[in-house]
C-alpha positions in Angstrom: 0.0 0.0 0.0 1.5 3.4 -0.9 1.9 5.9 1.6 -0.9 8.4 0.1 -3.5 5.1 0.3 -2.5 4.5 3.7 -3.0 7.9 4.9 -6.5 8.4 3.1 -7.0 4.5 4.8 -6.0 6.2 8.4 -7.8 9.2 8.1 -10.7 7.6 6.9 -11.7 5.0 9.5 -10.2 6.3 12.8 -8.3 9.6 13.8 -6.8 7.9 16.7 -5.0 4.9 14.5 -4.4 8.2 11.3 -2.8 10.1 14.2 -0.5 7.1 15.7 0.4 6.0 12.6 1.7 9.8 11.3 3.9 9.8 15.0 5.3 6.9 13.9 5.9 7.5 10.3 7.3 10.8 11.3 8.9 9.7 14.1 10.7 6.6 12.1 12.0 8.9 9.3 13.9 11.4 12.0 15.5 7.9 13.2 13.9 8.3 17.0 13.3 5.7 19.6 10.2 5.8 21.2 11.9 6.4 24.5 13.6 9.6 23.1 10.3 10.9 21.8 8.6 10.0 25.1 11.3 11.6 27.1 11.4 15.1 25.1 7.5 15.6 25.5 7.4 14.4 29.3 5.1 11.2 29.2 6.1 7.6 29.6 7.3 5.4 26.6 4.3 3.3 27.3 1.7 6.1 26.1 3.8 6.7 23.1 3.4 3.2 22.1 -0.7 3.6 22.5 -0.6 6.5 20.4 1.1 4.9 17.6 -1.1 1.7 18.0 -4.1 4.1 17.8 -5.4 3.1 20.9 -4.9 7.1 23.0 -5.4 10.3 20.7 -2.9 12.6 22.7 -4.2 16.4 23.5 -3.7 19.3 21.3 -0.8 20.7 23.4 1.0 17.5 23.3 0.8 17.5 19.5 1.4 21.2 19.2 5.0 19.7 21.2 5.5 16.6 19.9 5.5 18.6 16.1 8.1 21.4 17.2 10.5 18.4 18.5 9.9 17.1 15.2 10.9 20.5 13.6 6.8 20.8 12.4 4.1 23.2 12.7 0.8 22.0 13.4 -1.9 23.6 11.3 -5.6 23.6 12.7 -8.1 22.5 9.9 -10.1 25.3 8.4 -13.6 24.6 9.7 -16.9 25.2 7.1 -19.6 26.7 9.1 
């Protein structure tokens, strides 16, 4: 499955397992351990795993950090009212 089909897959049919999988993806490509990841953002290794298994869907704040450690901005979506 190419990476744009397992995105669309993610996003699709749960935000928790499209937001673990993008930690992990990113996470992977900057060659980080989960340990490291879990020790700059302040939470245990164990709820880093559960993220990535998309079975916690971490606050805004903790995504807002976990994307500047990863040298990211996070974007809010644009909202249609």
């Amino acid at each position: 499955m190419s990476l744009t089909k397992e995105r669309k897959f993610y996003k699709d049919n749960n935000l928790a397992l499209y937001v673990g999988h993008m930690v992990r993806i990113t996470r992977a490509k900057r060659k980080m351990a989960q340990n490291e990841l879990a020790h700059r953002l302040g939470v245990q290794r164990e709820y880093i795993v559960r993220i990535e298994k998309g079975q916690a869907l971490p606050s805004i704040k903790l995504l807002q950090k976990a994307a500047k450690v990863f040298g990211k901005e996070l974007h809010p979506p644009k909202l249609i009212y």
